[in-house]
C-alpha positions in Angstrom: 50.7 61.0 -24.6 48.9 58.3 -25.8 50.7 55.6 -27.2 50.0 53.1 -30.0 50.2 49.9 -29.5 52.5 47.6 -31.6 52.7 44.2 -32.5 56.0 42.4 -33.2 56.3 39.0 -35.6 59.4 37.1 -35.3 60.6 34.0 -35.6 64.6 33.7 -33.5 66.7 35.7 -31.9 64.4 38.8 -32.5 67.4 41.7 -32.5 65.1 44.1 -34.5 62.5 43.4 -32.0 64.4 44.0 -29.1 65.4 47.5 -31.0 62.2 48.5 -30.8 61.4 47.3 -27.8 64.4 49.4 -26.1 63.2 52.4 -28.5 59.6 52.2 -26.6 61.5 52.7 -23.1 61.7 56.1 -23.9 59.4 58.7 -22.3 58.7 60.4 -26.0 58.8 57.3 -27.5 55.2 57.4 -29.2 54.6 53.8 -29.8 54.6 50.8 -27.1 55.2 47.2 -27.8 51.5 45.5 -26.6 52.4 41.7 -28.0 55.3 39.9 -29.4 54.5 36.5 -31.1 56.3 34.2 -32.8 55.4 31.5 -35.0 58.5 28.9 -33.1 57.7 28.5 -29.1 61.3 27.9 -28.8 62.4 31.5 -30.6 64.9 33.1 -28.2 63.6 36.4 -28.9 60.4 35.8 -26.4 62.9 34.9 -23.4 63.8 38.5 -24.1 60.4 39.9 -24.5 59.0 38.6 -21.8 61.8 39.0 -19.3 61.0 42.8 -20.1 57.7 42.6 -19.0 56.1 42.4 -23.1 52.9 40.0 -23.6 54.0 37.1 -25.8 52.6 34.7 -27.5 53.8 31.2 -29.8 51.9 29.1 -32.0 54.0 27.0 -34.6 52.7 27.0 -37.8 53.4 22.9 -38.5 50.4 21.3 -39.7 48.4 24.4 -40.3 47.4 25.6 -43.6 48.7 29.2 -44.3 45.4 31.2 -43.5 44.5 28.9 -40.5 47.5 30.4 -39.0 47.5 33.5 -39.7 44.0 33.3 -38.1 45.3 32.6 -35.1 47.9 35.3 -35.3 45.6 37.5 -36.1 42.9 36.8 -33.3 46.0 37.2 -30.5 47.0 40.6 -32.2 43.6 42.1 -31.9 42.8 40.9 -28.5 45.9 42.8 -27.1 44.8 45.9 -28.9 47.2 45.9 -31.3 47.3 48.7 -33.6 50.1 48.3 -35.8 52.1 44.9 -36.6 56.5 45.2 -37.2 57.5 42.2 -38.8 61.3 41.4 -37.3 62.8 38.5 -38.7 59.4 36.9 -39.2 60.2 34.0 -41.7 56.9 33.7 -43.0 55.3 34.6 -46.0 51.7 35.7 -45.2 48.2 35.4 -46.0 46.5 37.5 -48.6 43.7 37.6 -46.3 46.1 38.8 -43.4 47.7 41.1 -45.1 44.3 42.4 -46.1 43.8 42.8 -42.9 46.3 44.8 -41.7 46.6 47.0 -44.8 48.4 50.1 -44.5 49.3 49.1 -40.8 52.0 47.3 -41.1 55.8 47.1 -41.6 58.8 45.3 -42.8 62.3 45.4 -42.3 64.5 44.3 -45.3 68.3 44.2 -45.5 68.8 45.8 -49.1 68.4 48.7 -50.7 65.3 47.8 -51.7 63.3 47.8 -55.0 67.0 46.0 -55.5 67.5 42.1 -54.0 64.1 41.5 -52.9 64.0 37.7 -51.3 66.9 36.3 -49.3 70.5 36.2 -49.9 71.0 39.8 -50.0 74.1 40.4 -49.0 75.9 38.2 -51.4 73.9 39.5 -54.3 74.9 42.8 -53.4 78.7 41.4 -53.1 78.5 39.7 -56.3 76.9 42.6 -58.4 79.7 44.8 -57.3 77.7 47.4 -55.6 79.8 50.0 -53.2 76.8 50.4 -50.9 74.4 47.7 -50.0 71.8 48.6 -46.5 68.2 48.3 -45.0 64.9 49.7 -46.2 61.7 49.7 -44.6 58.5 49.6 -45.8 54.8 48.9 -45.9 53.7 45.3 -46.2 51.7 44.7 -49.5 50.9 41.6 -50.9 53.7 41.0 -53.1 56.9 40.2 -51.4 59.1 43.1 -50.4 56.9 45.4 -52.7 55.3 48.2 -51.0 56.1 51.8 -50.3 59.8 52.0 -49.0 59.7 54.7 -45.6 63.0 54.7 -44.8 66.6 53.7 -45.7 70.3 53.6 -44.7 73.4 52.9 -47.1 76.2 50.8 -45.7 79.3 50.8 -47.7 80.7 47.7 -48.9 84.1 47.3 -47.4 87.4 45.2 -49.5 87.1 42.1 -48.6 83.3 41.6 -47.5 82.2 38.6 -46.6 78.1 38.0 -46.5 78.2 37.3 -42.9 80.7 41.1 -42.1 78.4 42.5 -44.6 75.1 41.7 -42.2 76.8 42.4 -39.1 77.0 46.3 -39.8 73.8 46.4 -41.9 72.4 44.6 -39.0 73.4 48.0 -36.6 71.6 50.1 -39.3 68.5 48.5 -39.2 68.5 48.7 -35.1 69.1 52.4 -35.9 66.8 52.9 -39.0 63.4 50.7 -38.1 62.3 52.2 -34.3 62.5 56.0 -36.4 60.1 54.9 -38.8 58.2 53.2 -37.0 57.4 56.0 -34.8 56.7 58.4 -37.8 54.6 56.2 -39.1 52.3 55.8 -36.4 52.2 59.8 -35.8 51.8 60.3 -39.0 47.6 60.7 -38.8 48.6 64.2 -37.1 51.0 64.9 -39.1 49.6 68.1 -41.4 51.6 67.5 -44.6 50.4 63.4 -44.7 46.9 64.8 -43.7 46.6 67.4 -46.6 48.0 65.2 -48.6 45.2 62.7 -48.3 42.9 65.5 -48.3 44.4 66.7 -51.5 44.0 63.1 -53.3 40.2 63.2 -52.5 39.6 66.7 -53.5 41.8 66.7 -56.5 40.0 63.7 -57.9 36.9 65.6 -58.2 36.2 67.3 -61.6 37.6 70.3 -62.6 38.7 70.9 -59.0 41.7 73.2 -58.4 43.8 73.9 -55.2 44.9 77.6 -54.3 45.4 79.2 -51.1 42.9 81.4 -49.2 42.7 83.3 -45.8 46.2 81.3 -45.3 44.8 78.1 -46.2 45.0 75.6 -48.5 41.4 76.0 -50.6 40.0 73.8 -53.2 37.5 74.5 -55.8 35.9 74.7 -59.1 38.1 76.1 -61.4 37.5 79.7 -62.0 34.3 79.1 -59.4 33.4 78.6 -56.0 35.3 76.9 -53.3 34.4 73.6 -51.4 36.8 72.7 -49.1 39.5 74.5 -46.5 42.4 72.7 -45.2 43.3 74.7 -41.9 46.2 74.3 -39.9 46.1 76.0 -35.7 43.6 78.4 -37.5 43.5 81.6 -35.9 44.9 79.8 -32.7 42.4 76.8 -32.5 45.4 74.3 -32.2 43.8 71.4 -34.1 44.0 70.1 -38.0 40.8 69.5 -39.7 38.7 70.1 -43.1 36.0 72.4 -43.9 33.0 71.3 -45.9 29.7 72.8 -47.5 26.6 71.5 -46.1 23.1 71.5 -47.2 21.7 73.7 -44.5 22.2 74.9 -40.8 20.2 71.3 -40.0 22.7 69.1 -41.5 25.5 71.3 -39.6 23.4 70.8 -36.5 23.0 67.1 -37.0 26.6 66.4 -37.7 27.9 67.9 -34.5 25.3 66.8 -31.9 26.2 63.1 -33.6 29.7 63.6 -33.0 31.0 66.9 -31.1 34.2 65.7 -30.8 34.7 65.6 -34.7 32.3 68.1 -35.9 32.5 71.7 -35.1 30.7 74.7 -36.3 33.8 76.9 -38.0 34.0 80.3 -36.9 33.8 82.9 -39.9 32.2 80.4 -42.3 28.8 80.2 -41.0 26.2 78.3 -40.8 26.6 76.8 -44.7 29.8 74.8 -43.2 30.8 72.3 -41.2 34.6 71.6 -39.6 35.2 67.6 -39.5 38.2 67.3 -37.3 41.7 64.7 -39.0 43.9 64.4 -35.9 42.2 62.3 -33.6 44.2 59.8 -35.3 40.7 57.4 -36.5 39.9 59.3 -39.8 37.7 57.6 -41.8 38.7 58.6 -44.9 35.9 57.2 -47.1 33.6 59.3 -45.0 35.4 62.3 -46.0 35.7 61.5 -49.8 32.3 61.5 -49.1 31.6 65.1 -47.5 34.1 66.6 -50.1 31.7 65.1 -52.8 28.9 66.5 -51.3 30.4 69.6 -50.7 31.9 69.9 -54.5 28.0 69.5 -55.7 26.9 72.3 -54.0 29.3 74.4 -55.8 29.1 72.8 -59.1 27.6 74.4 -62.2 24.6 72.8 -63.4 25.9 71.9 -66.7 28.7 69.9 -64.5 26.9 68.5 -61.9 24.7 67.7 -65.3 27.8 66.0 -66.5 29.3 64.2 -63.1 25.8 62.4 -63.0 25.9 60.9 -66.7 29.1 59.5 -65.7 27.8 58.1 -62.6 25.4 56.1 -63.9 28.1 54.1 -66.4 
């Protein structure tokens, strides 16, 4: 199994790190922990990390502008191959330009129930609002703070009595339990069918007039009342991979596609020479690229009086 590589943040003791690190230990684990930096040299966290044989790195941020920094994080990320970035305890806020550049790669641990008690001082807030459950989310790292899609999340009761510091000490133990599971659906999850279809569908559905139905055991889009342009299939008749099935032009542009990339591009039996299979789980879908292919594939479909349509819109 290939493993992706993950990149830790942190900035002490790095508890959630070492989580995740232990996590990775596993034989089925499907993610492996390739750096952990941190932006104090002194964080006790990378004694741990490196004492377990992880690459580590420290830079502290003091007299560097935000974006110079996270420059430098950035460059030591990518040199180690880093795929995906876990933020653990990392007690900075970041750059829009890094988190541009990790966009839908990276994660956040946060001890609420989050959209509730964004920020710090969670615990207490959740004390002093009288909540009977308080907890750990995780989610995607957007560019506002503690705002993007929440993955995962576990309630801890409040107890009588409840201090901030008890509080954390048990929602600490969930987030141990709660961020390696995420994690490691989230970096399978470009083979996972249902999160590829549902890309698929978000493309296809966004053309005009398209529909979804199912066909020959597949999920099918097309015109609406009118010809199909796209198959999602699924282990198809035993072929054991995911992919989509798009119109082409002609039996040259099927040619074309495959001899430029025969790995991805496969000539689907039962469909012809008029389609082409592009292949979504070698976990590097470019997903403009098939937006793309599905538009092409819609307009060879379309009515003329739609296609007539689609291009007066175009051109405003």
């Amino acid at each position: 199994m290939v493993k992706a590589k993950v990149g830790v943040l942190i900035s002490g003791r790095g508890s959630n790190m070492g989580a995740l690190l232990y996590a990775a230990k596993h034989p089925a684990c499907p993610y492996e922990i390739a750096l952990v930096a941190a932006n104090d040299p002194d964080a006790p966290g990378l004694t741990l990390a490196a004492a377990e044989g992880i690459a580590t790195f420290a830079q502290s941020h003091k007299g560097l502008k935000r974006a110079e920094f996270d420059a430098i994080i950035d460059a030591q990320l990518r040199a180690a191959g880093v795929e995906y970035i876990a933020l653990a305890g990392y007690m900075r806020l970041l750059s829009p330009e890094f988190v541009a550049g990790w966009e839908g790669r990276m994660l956040n641990i946060h001890p609420s129930l989050l959209p509730k008690y964004k920020g710090l001082d969670t615990h207490q807030r959740a004390i002093d609002a009288g909540d009977s459950h308080a907890g750990c989310s995780v989610h995607v790292v957007t560019a506002e703070l503690d705002d993007g899609p929440v993955l995962g999340q576990i309630e801890v009761a409040i107890l009588p009595g409840d201090s901030a510091g008890t509080l954390a000490g048990r929602i600490l133990m969930a987030e141990h339990q709660l961020y390696s599971r995420v994690l490691a659906d989230f970096v399978t999850r470009e083979r996972q069918p249902e999160w590829l279809l549902g890309k698929v569908r978000e493309r296809a559905l966004a053309l005009p007039q398209a529909d979804e139905v199912t066909s020959h055991g597949m999920p099918c889009f097309g015109i609406e009342k009118g010809k199909k342009f796209a198959y999602f299939t699924q282990d198809h008749h035993g072929d054991g991979i995911i992919a989509l099935l798009v119109k082409t032009s002609a039996p040259d542009e099927q040619a074309m596609l495959i001899d430029s990339d025969p790995a991805r591009y496969y000539r689907p039996p039962y469909f012809g020479d008029g389609w082409v299979g592009i292949r979504l789980d070698l976990g590097d879908t470019d997903w403009d690229h098939v937006a793309e292919r599905l538009a092409r594939s819609w307009r060879e479909v379309a009515p003329r009086k739609l296609l007539g349509l689609m291009d007066v819109a175009e051109e405003f």
